[in-house]
C-alpha positions in Angstrom: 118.8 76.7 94.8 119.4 77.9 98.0 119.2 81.6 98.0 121.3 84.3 99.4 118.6 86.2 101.7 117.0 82.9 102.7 115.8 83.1 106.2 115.1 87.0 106.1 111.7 88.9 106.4 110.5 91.8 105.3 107.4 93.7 105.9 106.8 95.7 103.1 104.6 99.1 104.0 105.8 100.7 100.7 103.4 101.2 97.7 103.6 103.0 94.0 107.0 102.1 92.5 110.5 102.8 94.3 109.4 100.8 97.6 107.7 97.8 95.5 110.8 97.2 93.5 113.5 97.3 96.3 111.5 94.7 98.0 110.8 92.6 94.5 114.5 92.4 94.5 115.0 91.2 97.9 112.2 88.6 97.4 113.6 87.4 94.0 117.0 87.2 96.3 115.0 85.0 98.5 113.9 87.3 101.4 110.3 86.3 102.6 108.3 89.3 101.9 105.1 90.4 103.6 103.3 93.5 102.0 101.2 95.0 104.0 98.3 96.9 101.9 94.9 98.6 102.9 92.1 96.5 102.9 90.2 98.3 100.3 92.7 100.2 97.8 95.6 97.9 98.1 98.7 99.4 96.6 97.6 102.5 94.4 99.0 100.9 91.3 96.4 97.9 91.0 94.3 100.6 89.6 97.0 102.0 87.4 95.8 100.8 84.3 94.7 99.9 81.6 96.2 97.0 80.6 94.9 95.0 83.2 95.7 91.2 83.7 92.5 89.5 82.3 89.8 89.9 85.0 91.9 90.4 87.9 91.8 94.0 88.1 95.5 94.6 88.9 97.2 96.9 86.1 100.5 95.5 84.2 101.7 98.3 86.7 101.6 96.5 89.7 102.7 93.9 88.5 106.0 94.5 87.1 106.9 95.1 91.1 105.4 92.8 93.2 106.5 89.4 92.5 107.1 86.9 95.3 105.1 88.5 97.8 102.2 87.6 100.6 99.6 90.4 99.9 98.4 91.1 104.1 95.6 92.9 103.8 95.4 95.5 107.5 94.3 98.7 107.9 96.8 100.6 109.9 94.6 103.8 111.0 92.9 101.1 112.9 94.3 100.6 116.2 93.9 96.7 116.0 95.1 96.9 113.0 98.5 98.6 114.4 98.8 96.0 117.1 98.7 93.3 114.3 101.9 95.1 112.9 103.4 95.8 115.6 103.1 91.8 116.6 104.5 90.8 113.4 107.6 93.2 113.3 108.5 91.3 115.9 109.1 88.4 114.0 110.8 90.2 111.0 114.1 91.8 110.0 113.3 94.8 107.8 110.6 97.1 107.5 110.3 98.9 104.4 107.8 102.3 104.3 107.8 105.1 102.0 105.1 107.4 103.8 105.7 111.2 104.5 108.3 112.1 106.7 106.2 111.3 110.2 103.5 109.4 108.7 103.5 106.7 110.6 104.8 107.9 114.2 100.6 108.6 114.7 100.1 104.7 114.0 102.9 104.1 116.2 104.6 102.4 113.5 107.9 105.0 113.5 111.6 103.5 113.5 111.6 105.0 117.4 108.3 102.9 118.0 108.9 99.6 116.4 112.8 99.8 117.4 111.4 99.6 121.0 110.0 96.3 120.2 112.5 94.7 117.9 116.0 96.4 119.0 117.4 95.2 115.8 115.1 96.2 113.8 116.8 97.4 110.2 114.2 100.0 109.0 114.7 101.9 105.8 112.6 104.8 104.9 112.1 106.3 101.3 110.7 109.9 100.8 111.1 112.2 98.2 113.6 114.7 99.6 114.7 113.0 102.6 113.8 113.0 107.2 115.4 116.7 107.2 116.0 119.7 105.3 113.6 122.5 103.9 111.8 119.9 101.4 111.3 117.5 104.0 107.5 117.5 104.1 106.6 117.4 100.3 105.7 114.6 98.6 108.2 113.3 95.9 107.0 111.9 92.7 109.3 110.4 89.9 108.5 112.9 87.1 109.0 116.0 89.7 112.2 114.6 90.8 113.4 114.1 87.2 113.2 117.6 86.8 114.3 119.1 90.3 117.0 116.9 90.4 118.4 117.9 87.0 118.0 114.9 84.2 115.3 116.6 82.2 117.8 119.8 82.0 120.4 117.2 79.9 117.7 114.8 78.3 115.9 116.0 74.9 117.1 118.2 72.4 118.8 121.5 72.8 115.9 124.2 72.6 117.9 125.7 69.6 116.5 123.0 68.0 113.2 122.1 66.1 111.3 119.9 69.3 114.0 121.2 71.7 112.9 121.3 75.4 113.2 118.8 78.5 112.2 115.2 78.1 111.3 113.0 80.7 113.3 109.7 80.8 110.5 107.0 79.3 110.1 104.5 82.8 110.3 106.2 85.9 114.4 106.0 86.7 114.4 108.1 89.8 112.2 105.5 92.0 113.7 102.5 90.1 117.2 103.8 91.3 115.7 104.1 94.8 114.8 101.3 95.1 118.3 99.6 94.0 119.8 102.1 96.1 117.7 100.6 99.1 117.8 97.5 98.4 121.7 97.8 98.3 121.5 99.5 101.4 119.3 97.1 103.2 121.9 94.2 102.5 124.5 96.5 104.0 122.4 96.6 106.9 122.1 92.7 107.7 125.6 92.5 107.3 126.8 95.3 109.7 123.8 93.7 112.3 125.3 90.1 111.7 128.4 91.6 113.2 127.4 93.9 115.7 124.1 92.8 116.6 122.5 96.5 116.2 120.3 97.5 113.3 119.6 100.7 111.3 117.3 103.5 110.1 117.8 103.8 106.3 117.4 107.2 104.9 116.8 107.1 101.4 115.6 110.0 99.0 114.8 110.4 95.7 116.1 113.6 95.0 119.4 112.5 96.7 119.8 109.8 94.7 118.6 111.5 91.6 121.3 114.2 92.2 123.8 110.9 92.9 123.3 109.4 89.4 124.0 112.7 87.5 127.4 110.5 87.4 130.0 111.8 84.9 127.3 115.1 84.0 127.2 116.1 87.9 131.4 116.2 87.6 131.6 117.6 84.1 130.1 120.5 86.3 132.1 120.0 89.0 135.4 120.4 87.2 134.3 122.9 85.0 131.8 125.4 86.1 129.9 124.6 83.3 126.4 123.5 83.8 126.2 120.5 81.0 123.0 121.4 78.5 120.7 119.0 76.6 122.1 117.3 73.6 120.1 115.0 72.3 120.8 112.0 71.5 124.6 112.6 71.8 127.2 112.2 74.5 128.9 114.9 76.4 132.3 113.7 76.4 132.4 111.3 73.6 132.0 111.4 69.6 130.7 109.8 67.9 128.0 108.7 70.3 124.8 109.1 69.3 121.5 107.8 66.6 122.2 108.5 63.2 119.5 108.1 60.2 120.2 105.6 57.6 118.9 105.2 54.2 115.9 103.1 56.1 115.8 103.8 59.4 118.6 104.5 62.6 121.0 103.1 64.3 123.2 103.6 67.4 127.2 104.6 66.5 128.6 104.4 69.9 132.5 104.7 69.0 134.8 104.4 72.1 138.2 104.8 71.3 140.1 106.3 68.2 140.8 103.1 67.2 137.4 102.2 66.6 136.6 105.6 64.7 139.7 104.5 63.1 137.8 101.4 61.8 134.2 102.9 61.5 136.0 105.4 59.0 137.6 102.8 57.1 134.1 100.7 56.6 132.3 103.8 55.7 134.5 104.4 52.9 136.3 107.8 53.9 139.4 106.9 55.8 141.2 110.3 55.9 139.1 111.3 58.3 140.4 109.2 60.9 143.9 110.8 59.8 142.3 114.6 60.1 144.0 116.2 63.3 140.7 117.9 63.8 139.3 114.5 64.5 141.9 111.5 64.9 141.3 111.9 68.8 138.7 111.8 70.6 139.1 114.7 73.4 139.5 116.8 69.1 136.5 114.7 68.1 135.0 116.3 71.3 136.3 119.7 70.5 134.8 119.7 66.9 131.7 117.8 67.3 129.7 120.3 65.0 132.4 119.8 61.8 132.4 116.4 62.2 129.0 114.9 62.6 127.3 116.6 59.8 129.7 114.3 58.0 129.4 111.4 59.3 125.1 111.9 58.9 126.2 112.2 54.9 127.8 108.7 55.0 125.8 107.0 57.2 121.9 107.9 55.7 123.7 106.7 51.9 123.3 102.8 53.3 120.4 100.9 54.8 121.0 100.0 58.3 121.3 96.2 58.3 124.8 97.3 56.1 125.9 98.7 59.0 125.0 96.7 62.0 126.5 94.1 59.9 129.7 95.4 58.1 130.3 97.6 61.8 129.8 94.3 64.2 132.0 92.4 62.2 135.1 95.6 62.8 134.3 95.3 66.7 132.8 98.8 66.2 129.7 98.9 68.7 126.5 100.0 66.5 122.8 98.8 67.2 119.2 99.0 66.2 116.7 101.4 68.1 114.3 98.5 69.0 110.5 98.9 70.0 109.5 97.1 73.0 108.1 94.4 70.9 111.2 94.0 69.1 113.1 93.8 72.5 111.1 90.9 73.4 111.6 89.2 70.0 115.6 89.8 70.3 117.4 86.2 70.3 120.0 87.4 72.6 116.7 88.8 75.6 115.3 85.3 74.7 118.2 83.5 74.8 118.6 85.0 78.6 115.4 84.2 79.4 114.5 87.5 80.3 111.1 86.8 79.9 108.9 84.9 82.7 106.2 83.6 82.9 104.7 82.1 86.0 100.9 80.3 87.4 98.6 83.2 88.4 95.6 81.4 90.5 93.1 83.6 88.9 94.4 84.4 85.2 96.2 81.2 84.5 99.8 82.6 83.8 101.0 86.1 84.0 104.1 86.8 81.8 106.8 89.5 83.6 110.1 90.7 83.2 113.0 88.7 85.0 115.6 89.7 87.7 118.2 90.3 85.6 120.9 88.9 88.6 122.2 84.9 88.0 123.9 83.5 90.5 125.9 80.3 89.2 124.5 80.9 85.6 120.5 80.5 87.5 117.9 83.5 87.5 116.8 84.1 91.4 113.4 85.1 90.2 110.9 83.9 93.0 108.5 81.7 91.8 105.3 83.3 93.5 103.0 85.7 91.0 102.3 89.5 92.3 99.7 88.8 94.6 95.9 89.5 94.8 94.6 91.9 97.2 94.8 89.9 100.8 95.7 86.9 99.5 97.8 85.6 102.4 96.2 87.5 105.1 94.9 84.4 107.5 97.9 82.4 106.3 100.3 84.8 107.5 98.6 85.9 110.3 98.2 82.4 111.5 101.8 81.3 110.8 103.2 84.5 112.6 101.3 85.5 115.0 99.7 82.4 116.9 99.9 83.9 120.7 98.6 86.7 119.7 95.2 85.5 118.2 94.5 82.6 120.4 95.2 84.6 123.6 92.5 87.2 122.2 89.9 84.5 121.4 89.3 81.0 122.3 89.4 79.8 118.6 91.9 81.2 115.7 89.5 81.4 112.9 86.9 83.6 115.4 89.5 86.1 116.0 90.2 86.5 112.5 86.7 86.8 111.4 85.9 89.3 113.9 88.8 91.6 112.8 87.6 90.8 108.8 83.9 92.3 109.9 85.4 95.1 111.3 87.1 96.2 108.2 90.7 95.7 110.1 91.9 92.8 107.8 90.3 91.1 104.8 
């Protein structure tokens, strides 16, 4: 298959999380990605474990966002170690960074600095609240920004309630949106450069786009003055929405129009209440929320829940299971897409990830290269990209390259 971002590179200066899984995408999308990672540490998350994969030492972390990569191993407070960037921006399309606003301007490795040396340089920078602005200088971390930016005040249960209080979303949304958000952005880029030859600096931040996905709760605020509260596992503005108990475990009503409460009603044996003004709408349903879902609890916890992910699918009314993890894995419908992968890892055998969930003409566009080890491309890329460079320094490639390994520049 001959991908979409085929004949694009990126060098990849991001770490952690939001950085890493803009440029997984982009890589999976067929963009040659170069990640460029200290010598010693790598990216922070190899350590972020356990689990571990087998012997390697890189966490499960790492590795559920850095899939088709080359792993350049440089150490940028180095100056030879800048120069070998610098050399091989030239020869790529984006650079991707998520360092402190100013970070790398001392390493020479700024948009202003590396613009001078590829003029159409795209260059997209994710920080935690953004180049300008009174936050500009703190560091942003997922969990912070889940707070600051307002989804922990609508996620958990109302603190009226037993166990009320802010919850944190379970995987970290806010840098997996920024990276979407980036990656997204980055394609926007190529495209306005393709037809005006000029590229970009891409300001992304975390609490921007953490305050951009408050979606329909940001505007029920907007239009009403009302600051939305936490509601468990309810919806604002529709009912009903939410987990209910069974006689054996839970399940997910998620009723969208009357018709379907109309029909969910009907299956559960109390029809009139479809017919009940108070509820045979759903802005009323809305309206009376606390007089109608203590009844619906009664009906639904008097049946086990395979009676009503059964009796409910086969009405069109949209229920579900609250799966485990496992159970997600196990699902015939996640197998059947293949959303499992597994690919050859030199040192472990296999490693078994998550897929891109993108098909284009009904085929995944997962790349077929494993997250790699620490400096595993180093010479190869170096080599491939920057062949002037190192024989001009030093009569003989390999020399060159092994001088700047015993200086702790490259490994």
């Amino acid at each position: 298959m001959n991908k979409p971002l085929s004949g694009i590179r990126v060098l990849d200066l991001s770490r952690i999380l939001a950085g890493p899984w803009c440029s997984q995408h982009l890589a999976d999308m067929g963009a040659e990605v170069i990640k460029i990672e200290h010598p010693e540490r790598g990216d922070d998350t190899r350590g972020w474990g356990p689990p571990f994969l087998g012997d390697t030492g890189d966490a499960a972390y790492y590795l559920c966002a850095n899939r088709g990569k080359q792993s350049v191993a440089i150490d940028i407070a180095q100056l030879e170690g800048q120069a070998l960037v610098r050399d091989l921006v030239k020869n790529c399309d984006v650079v991707l960074e998520n360092f402190k606003v100013g970070g790398l301007k001392r390493y020479g490795l700024d948009y202003e600095s590396l613009k001078s040396v590829k003029p159409d340089l795209i260059y997209c920078s994710i920080t935690g609240f953004g180049q300008d602005g009174p936050y500009a200088k703190r560091a942003g971390y997922d969990f912070l920004l889940q707070g600051m930016g307002g989804l922990m005040g609508i996620t958990g249960k109302p603190d009226s309630e037993p166990g009320g209080g802010p919850v944190k979303v379970g995987v970290a949304v806010v840098d997996l949106f920024t990276g979407m958000y980036a990656a997204t952005s980055i394609l926007s880029a190529l495209i306005g450069r393709d037809r005006t030859g000029e590229g970009a600096w891409i300001d992304v931040s975390l609490l921007d786009v953490q305050v951009g996905v408050l979606a329909n709760q940001a505007l029920n605020y907007l239009t009403s003055g009302q600051s939305p509260g936490r509601l468990g596992n309810s919806h604002p503005n529709i009912v009903p929405y939410q987990a209910f108990a069974t006689a054996d475990g839970h399940i997910i009503l998620a009723v969208g129009n009357d018709t379907q409460f109309q029909r969910f009603c009907a299956v559960a044996g109390s029809p009139e209440l479809a017919q009940d003004q108070r509820f045979s709408t759903n802005r009323s349903r809305v309206e009376n929320r606390t007089l109608l879902v203590p009844q619906i609890e009664e009906l639904i916890k008097s049946k086990p829940s395979q009676f009503w992910l059964s009796e409910l699918e086969c009405e069109s009314v949209p229920c579900g299971p609250i799966n485990s993890i496992e159970q997600v894995f196990s699902d015939p419908q996640v197998q059947h897409r293949g959303m499992k992968l597994n690919l050859p890892h030199a040192e472990a055998g296999e490693v078994s990830l998550v897929s891109n969930p993108v098909r284009f003409d009904n085929l995944h566009v997962n790349s077929d290269l494993p997250p790699p080890q620490l400096g595993e491309h180093t010479r190869e890329v170096l080599e491939r990209l920057l062949p002037e460079r190192t024989e001009r320094l030093l009569p003989k490639r390999k020399e060159q390259l092994d001088t700047l390994e015993a200086k702790g520049v490259i490994r």
